[in-house]
N, C-alpha and C positions, 0 to 999 in steps of 0.2 A: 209052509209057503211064506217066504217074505215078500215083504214090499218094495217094491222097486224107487223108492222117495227116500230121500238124505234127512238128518237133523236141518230145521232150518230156520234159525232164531226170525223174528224179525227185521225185517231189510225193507229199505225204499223201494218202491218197483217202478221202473223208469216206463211211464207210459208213451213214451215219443219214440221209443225205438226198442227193434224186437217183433216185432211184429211180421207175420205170414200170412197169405191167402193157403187155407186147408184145399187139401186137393178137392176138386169139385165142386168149392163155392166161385160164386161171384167176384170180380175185384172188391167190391165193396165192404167183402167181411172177409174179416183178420182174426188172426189167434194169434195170443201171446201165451206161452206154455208157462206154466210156473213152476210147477214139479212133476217127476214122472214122467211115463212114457208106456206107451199104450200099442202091442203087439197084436193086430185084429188077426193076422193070419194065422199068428201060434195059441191064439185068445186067451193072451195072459195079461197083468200088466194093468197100470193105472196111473192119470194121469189129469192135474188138476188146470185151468186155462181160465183165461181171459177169452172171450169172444167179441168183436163189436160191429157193428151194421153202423155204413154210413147212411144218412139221411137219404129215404125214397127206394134204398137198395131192397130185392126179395131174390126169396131164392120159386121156381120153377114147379119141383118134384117133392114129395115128400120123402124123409130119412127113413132107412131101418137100418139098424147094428145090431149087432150080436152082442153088444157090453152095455151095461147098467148107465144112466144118464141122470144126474142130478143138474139143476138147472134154477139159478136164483139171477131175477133181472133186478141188476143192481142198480141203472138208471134208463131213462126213458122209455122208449114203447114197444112194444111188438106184437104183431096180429099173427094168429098163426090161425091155417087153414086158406091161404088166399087162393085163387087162382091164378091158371101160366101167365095171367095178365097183369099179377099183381093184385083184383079186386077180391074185394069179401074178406073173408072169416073173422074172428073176435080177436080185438086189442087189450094186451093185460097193459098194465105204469108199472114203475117198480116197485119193489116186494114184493113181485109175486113168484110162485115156487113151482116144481114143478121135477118129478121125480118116475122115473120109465125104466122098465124090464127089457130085458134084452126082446128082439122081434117088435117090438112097438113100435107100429105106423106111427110119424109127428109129423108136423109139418103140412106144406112149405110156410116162410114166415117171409114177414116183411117187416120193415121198421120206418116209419112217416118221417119222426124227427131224427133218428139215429139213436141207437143203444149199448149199454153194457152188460153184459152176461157175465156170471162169475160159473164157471161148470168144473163137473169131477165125473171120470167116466173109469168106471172097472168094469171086470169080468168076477164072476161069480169064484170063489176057491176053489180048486178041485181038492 
């Protein structure tokens, strides 16, 4: 099985542009893809991102996928567990990690001051 990612030396990455609301977030969180590309309906495929929450922004519901979730916050905050109101659950800073099996309940998250997330999501080989 290969990989669906190119050789790809070192490059600038232009953080002001490029950027998408993933289907079913909020305005306030964007992805920037960096490599790959992530098939959930044929569940192949993988696919490494930027993610970022503006400031105050949360999301609702919590996540379940069917594909592996690696998850490193690269700068500022994120509570995850909140309620549909935004209130509660625990706030990590950055460096913190955070690694999920396909079917694993997360979520919902919020971020106070705004954040960086650097993520990488595949499916398992067949």
């Amino acid at each position: 099985m290969s990989v669906n990612k190119i050789h790809d030396e070192f490059r600038t990455i232009d953080m002001t542009a490029g950027w998408e609301v993933p289907t079913g977030y909020p305005a306030g969180i964007q992805q920037k893809i960096l490599s790959g590309a992530l098939d959930e309906p044929g569940r192949h495929g993988t696919r490494t991102r930027l993610l970022r929450f503006e400031p105050g922004v949360y999301t609702t519901k919590p996540f379940v996928h069917e594909y592996w979730e690696e998850v490193f916050l690269v700068s500022g905050d994120l509570t995850v567990g909140n309620n549909e109101s935004g209130d509660g659950g625990t706030s990590y800073n950055r460096f913190t990690y955070a690694c999920r099996p396909p079917g694993a309940t997360h979520g919902p998250f919020k971020s106070e001051g705004g954040c960086l997330l650097f993520e990488i999501h595949f499916f398992d080989p067949v």
